[in-house]
C-alpha positions in Angstrom: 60.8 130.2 123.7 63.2 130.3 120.6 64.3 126.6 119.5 68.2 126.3 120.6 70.3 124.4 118.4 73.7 122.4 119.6 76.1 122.1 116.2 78.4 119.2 116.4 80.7 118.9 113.3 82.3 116.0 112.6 83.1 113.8 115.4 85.9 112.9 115.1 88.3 113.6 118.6 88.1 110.3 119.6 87.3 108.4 122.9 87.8 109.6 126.3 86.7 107.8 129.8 88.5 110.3 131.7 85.9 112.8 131.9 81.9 112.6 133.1 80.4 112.5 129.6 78.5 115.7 130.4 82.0 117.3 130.7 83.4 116.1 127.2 84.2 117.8 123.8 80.3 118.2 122.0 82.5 116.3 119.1 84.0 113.8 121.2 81.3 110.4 122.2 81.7 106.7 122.3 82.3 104.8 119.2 82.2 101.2 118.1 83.3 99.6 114.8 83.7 102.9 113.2 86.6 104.4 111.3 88.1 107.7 110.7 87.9 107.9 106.5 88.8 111.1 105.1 87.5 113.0 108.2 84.1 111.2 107.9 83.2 108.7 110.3 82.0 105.6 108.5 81.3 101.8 109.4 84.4 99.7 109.6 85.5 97.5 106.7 84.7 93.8 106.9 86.6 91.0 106.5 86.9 87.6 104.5 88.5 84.2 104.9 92.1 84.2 102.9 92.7 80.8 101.7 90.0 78.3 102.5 92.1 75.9 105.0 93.2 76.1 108.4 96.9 75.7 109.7 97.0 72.2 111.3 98.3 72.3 115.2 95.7 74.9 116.5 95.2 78.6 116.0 97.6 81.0 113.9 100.2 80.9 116.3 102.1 84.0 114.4 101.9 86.5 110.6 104.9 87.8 109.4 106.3 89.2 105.9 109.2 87.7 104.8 110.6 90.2 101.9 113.3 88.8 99.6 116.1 90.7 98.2 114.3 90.0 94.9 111.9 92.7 96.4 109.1 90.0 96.2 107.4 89.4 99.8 106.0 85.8 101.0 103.5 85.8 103.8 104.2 83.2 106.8 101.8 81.7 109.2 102.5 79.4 111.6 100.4 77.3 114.1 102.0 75.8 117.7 103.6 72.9 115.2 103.7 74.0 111.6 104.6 76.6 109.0 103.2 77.4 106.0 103.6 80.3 103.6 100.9 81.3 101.0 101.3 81.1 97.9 100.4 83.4 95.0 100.1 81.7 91.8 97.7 78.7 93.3 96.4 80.5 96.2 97.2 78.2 99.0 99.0 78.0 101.8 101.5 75.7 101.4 103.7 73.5 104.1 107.4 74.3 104.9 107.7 73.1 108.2 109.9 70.2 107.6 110.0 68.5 111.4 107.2 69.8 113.6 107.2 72.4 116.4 106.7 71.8 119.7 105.6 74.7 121.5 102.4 75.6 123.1 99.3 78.1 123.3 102.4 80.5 125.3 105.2 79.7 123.6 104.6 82.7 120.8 107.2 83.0 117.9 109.7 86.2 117.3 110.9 86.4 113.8 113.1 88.3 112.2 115.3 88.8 108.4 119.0 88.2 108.4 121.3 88.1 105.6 117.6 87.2 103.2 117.1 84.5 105.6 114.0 84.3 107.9 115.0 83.5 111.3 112.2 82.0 113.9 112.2 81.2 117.3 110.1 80.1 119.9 111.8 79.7 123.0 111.1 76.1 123.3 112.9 74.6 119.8 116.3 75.0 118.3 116.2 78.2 116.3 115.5 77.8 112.1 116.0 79.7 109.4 113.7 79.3 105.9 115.5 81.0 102.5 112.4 80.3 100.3 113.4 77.2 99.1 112.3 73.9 100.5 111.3 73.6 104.4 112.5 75.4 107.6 115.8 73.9 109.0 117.9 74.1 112.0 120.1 77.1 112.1 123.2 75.6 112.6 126.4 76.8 114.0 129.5 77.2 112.8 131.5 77.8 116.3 130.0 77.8 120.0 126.1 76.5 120.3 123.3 78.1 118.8 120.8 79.1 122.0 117.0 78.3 122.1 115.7 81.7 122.7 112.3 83.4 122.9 113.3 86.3 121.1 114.9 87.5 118.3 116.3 90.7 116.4 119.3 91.5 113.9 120.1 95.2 114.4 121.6 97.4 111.0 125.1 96.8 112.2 124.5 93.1 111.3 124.4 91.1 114.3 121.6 88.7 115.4 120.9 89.2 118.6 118.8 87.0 120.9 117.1 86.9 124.1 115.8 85.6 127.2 117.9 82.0 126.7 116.8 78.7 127.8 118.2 76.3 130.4 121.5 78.4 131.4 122.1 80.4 133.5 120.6 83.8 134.4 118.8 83.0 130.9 115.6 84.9 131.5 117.7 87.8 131.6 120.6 87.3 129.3 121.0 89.4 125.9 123.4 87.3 123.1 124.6 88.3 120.1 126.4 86.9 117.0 129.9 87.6 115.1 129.0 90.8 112.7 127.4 89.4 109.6 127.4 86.1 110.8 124.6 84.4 111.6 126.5 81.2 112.5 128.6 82.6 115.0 127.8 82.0 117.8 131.5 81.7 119.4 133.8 83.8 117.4 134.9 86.9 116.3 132.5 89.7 118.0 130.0 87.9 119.5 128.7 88.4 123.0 126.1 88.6 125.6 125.1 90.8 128.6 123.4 90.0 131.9 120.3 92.6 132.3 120.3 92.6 136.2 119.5 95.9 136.9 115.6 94.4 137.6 114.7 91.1 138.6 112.4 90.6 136.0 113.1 88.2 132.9 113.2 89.9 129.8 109.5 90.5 128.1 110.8 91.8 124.3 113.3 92.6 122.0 112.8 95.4 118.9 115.0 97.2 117.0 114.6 101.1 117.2 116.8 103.2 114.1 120.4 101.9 115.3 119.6 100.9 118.8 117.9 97.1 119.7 115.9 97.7 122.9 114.9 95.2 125.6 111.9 95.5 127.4 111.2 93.9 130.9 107.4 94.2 132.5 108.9 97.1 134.7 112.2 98.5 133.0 113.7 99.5 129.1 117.3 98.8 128.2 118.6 100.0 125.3 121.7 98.3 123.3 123.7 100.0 121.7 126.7 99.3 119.7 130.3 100.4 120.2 133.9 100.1 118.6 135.3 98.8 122.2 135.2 95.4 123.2 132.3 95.6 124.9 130.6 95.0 121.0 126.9 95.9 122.4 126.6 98.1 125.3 122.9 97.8 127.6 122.1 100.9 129.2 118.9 100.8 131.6 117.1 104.1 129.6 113.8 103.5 132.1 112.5 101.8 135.1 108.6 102.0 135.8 107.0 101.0 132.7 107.7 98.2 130.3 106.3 95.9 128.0 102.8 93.5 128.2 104.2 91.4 125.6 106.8 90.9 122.9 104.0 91.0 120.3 102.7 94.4 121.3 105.2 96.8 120.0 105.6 98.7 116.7 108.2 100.9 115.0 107.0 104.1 113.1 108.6 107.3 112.4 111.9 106.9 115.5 109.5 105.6 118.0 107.8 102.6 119.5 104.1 102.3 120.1 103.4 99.4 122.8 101.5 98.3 125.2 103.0 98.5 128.6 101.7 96.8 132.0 99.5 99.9 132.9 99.1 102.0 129.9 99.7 102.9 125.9 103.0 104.2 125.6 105.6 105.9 122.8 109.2 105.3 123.2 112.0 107.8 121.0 115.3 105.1 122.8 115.3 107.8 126.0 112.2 107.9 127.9 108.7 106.5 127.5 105.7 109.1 127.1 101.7 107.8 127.9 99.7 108.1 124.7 96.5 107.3 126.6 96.7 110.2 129.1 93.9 108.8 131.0 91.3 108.8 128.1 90.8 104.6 127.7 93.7 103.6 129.8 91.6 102.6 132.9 89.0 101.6 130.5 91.4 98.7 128.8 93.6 98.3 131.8 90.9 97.1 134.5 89.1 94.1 132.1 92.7 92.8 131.2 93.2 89.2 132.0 96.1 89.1 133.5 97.0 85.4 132.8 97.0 86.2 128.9 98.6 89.0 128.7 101.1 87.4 125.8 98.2 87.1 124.1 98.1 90.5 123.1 99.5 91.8 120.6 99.5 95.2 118.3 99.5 96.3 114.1 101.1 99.4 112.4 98.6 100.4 109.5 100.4 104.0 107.8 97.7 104.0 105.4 95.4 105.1 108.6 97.9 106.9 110.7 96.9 104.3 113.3 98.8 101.5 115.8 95.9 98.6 116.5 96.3 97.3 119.9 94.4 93.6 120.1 93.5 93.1 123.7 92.0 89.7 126.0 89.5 91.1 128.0 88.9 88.8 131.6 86.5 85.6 130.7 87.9 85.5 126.8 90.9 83.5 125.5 91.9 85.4 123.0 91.7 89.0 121.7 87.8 89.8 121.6 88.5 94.1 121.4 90.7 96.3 118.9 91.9 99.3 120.8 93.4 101.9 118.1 95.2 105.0 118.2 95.5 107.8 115.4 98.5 109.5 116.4 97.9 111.9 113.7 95.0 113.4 115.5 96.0 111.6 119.0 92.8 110.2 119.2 91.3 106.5 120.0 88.8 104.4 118.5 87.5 100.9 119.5 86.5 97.7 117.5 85.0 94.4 118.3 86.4 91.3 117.0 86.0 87.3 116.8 89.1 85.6 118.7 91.9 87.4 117.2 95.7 85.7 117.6 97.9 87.3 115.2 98.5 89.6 112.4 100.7 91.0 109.8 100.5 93.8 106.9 100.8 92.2 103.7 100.5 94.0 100.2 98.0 93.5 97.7 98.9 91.9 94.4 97.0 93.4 92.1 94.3 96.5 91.8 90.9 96.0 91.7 89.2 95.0 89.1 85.2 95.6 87.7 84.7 91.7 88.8 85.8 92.3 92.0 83.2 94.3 93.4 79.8 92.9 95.4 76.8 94.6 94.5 75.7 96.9 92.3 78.0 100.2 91.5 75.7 102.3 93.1 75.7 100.3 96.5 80.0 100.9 96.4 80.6 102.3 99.4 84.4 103.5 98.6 86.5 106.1 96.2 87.5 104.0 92.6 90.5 105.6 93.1 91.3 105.1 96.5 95.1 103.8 97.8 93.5 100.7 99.4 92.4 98.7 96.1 95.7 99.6 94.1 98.5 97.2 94.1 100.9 97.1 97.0 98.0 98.9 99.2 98.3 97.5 102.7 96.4 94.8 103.3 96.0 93.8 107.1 95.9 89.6 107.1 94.7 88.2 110.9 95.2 85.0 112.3 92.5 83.2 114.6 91.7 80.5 117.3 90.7 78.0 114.8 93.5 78.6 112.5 92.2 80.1 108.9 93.2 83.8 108.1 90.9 86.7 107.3 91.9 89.9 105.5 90.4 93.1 105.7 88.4 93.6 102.4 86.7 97.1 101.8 84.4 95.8 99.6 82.2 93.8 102.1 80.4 95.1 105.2 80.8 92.1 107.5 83.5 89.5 109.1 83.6 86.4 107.1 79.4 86.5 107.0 79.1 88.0 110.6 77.5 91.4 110.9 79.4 93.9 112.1 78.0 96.1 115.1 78.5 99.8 114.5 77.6 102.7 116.3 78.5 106.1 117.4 77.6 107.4 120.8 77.4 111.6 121.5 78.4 112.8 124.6 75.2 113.2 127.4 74.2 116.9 125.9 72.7 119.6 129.3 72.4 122.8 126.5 73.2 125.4 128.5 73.1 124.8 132.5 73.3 121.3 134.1 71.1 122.1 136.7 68.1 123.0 134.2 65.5 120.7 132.7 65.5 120.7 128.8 62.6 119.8 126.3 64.0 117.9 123.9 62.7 118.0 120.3 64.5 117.0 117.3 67.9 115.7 115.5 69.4 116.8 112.4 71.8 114.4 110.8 74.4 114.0 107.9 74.8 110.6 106.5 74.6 108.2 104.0 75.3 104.1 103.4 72.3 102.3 103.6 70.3 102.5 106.9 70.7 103.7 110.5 68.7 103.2 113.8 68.6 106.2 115.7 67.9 106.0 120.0 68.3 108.2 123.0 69.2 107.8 126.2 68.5 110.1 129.3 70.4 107.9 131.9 74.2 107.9 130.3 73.5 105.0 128.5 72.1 102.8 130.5 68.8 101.9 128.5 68.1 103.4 125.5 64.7 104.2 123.7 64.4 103.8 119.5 63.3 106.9 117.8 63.5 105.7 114.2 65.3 103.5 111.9 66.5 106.3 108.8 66.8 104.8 105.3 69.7 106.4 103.6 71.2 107.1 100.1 74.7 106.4 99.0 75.3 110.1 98.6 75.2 112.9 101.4 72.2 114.6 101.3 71.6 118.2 100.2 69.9 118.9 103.9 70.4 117.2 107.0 67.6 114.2 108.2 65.5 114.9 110.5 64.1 113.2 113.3 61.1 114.3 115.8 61.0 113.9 119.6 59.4 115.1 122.8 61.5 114.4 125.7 62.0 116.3 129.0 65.3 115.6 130.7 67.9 117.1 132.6 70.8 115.4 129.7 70.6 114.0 126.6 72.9 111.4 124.4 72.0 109.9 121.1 73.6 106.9 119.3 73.2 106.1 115.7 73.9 102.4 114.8 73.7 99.4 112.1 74.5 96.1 112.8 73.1 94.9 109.7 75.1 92.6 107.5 76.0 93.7 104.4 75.4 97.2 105.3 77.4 100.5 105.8 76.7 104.0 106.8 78.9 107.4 107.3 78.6 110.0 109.8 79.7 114.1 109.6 77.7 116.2 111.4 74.5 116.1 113.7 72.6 118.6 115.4 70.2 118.1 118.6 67.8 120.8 119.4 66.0 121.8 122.5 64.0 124.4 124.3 65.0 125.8 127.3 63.2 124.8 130.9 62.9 126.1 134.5 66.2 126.0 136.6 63.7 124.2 139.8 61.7 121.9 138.4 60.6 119.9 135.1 
């Protein structure tokens, strides 16, 4: 019999638990740690500790950017009690949190920039502002009473709006907003507020979306909208049936929001909310949710990717423990692992890379000299975790902060021709390069798998494919290529399994 080959270029479609895995794409599988890079699949970037102390008062409660009019941009990270912003010229992060905080492991912070002030608030203290100068101080107002509110947002016609207000009320579900430009007024001119009734759940969020500031409940979307009446902000209910996990869990690209709602992934254009899961990893996610941490979650734009990072708290773990991400240029998903996870923020690098930069020798580099992520103002992603120091992504290492990252990629459970028939199993063909990868099989869908043979690889793709030899008789076949070896990296392209053809009744 004539040896049958099964091409699979590039795999790159992204994760679905939708379908049996005998019934996938041949270039769709199950991956782990590994990122899309310039249609390649490759181990995921590591990451390192940025600045060597931790926040006092617990984990990094909250990231944000603070950009200043003088187009320079501070990064802020606060803890349940303090906040401190890092500083470029000593490397440190420095205290401005003037009197402490007093919130808890819930009480998350929603920040915002109005008039080149940052504004924070917690729900649980008076709201402050911070102008770069000195520590945070109470916002202070100049007519009617500034409210303690969970969330904040100041929309492009210039008013600060806030939500879900403490101890008045119908405060869970009240909306307030100031006088236009006017951070201060709180009881003058047009200021305002609205009672979102429509559902009897308190509001979960508030975002700004082009002109419109939209309120999210865990079951129903309004959307404000200003007017030239005396109404000031109207709230029109845009959606009931889906709405928001938590108020960290949203981001704005391109017109839309991506967020995580109660049951699913969703996109949001300000008129009706469309699933970006379809199926594909939303049972997968949704079902191992803890559904007492659900603020806990929370979500990163990264444009340099074309990808929205959802961090999710899986039952048993406190804090995010699994990186769900969606390219929503190719509408595909892609899974990481991570260590505890409580916040994060994009910040810019300051500087390109230089010669002294680099670990290893030039021939273990594992990345384009001239790629956008090592010039200055390249995104940098910065996270926050449980025990309060921040990591940032660094493409230059090939592990978290000394950990080894565990990457793989898992095919789809290959049947050749006809399910029904027995298949004899001989060999793999393979594209990659990095330094080493472990290849294994598995005849029961990934249950158990058996090692065929750990590949040594160069840091260039090879004129012809590896190879790898096997015997196996069996119905299905799925391979996985891994390396959870610190320090080291591998890419994937393409890989070809071959077989021979068996009887339709029997082995």
């Amino acid at each position: 019999m004539p040896l049958l080959r099964k091409p699979v270029l590039k795999p790159i479609v992204g994760l679905d638990w939708m379908d049996p895995s005998t019934m996938l794409q041949d270039r769709g599988g199950f991956y782990r740690n590994m990122r899309l890079y310039r249609n390649d699949l490759k181990k995921r970037e590591g990451k390192t500790l940025f600045g060597s102390t931790a926040v006092s008062g617990g984990q990094v409660q909250h990231l944000t950017t603070y950009p200043l009019e003088s187009q320079v941009i501070r990064l802020i990270r606060m803890s349940k009690t303090k906040c401190q912003k890092w500083n470029t010229a000593t490397f440190v992060w420095d205290d401005i949190t003037g009197v402490n905080f007093t919130g808890g492991d819930g009480d998350f912070f929603s920040t915002c920039v109005a008039e080149d002030k940052l504004i924070l608030t917690n729900g649980v203290d008076v709201m402050r502002t911070y102008n770069d100068a000195g520590n945070t101080t109470n916002l202070v107002a100049g007519s009617g009473t500034v409210p303690v509110a969970k969330y904040i947002a100041y929309n492009q016609s210039g008013y600060l709006i806030a939500a879900y207000i403490q101890s008045v009320t119908g405060g869970p579900f009240k909306v307030q907003w100031t006088d236009i430009g006017d951070i201060t007024a709180w009881g003058a001119g047009n200021y305002g507020s609205s009672l979102l009734r429509h559902s009897p759940e308190p509001i979960r969020g508030l975002h700004n979306l082009n002109e419109f500031t939209v309120a999210y409940k865990k079951d129903a979307i309004y959307v404000g909208r200003p007017v030239e009446t005396s109404d000031i902000i109207i709230w029109d209910l845009a959606w009931q049936g889906a709405g928001l996990m938590s108020n960290r869990a949203v981001v704005v690209h391109a017109g839309k929001h991506y967020f995580m709602g109660t049951d699913d992934f969703y996109e949001f254009n300000g008129v009706r909310p469309e699933s970006i899961a379809k199926g594909r990893v939303q049972r997968e996610v949704f079902s191992r949710l803890d559904g007492n941490k659900t603020n806990r979650c929370f979500a990163l734009l990264l444009t340099d990717y074309d990808e929205v990072w959802f961090f999710i708290v899986t039952a048993g773990e406190n804090w995010p423990t699994e990186v769900w991400k969606y390219n929503y240029r190719l509408n595909a998903w892609y899974m990481d692992t991570c260590s505890e996870l409580t916040s994060a923020a994009l910040y810019y690098t300051q500087a390109s890379v230089a010669w002294d930069d680099l670990v290893g020798t030039w021939a273990q580099q594992n990345w384009r000299w001239d790629d956008l992520l090592t010039t200055t103002d390249a995104q940098t992603p910065i996270f926050g975790n449980a025990s309060g120091f921040c990591l940032k992504q660094n493409p230059f290492v090939n592990n978290d902060n000394g950990i080894a990252i565990d990457a793989r990629y898992e095919s789809i459970d290959f049947t050749a021709d006809k399910f029904e028939s027995y298949k004899r199993w001989l060999q793999l063909d393979f594209e990659a390069k990095g330094h080493s990868v472990i290849v294994e099989y598995s005849t029961d869908y990934g249950e158990t798998w058996q090692s065929i043979e750990t590949v040594t690889l160069t840091d260039r793709w090879p004129s012809k494919p590896y190879t790898v030899y096997f015997d196996i008789v069996a119905r299905n076949i799925r391979f996985r290529l891994s390396n959870a070896v610190s320090g080291e990296t591998f890419y994937l392209r393409t890989f070809y399994p071959y077989y021979v053809e068996r009887e339709e009744t029997s082995r």
